[in-house]
C-alpha positions, 0 to 999 in steps of 0.5 A: 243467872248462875243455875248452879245458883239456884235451887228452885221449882221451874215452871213453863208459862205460856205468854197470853199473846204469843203466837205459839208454844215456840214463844213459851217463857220459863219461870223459876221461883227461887227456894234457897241460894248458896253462901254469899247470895240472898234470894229473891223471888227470881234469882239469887243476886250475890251480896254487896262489896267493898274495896279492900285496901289492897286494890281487890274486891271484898264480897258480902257472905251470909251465914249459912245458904239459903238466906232470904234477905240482903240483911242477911249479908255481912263483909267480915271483921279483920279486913281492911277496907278503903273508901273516899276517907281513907282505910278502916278495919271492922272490929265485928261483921258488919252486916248490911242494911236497908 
């Protein structure tokens, strides 16, 4: 987990059957993440992909931080994507969906 990632509120939580204060875990609730990841109660995982046709990575990215949900991400018009059926172009954002 990236904690540059996050901007959260941490709090210690003692395990019911650990031994000692040494065995404490630390738990964050997640509040907002940065452009191109979506939030989830714990973490901030960043938005799907797609393979350019170029042989790289295309990265989903949100509008603006501190999207909530994974529909919130898109992979942007103006590229050219490639799969199992050959190269396509999106002629809008396309966003992902569930």
């Amino acid at each position: 987990m990236n904690k540059n990632r996050l901007l959260g509120i941490c709090i210690g939580a003692v395990s019911v059957f650990a031994y000692d204060a040494a065995h404490a875990a630390m738990m964050c609730k997640v509040y907002s993440c940065n452009v191109g990841y979506y939030a989830t109660d714990y973490s901030c995982p960043r938005c799907p992909s797609l393979m350019r046709a170029d042989g790289g990575t295309q990265y989903g990215t949100t509008p603006s931080a501190g999207m909530s949900a994974i529909t919130a991400c898109y992979v942007p018009a103006g590229v050219t994507y490639k799969d199992a059926t050959g190269q396509f172009e999106f002629t809008s954002n396309c966003n992902y969906s569930r």
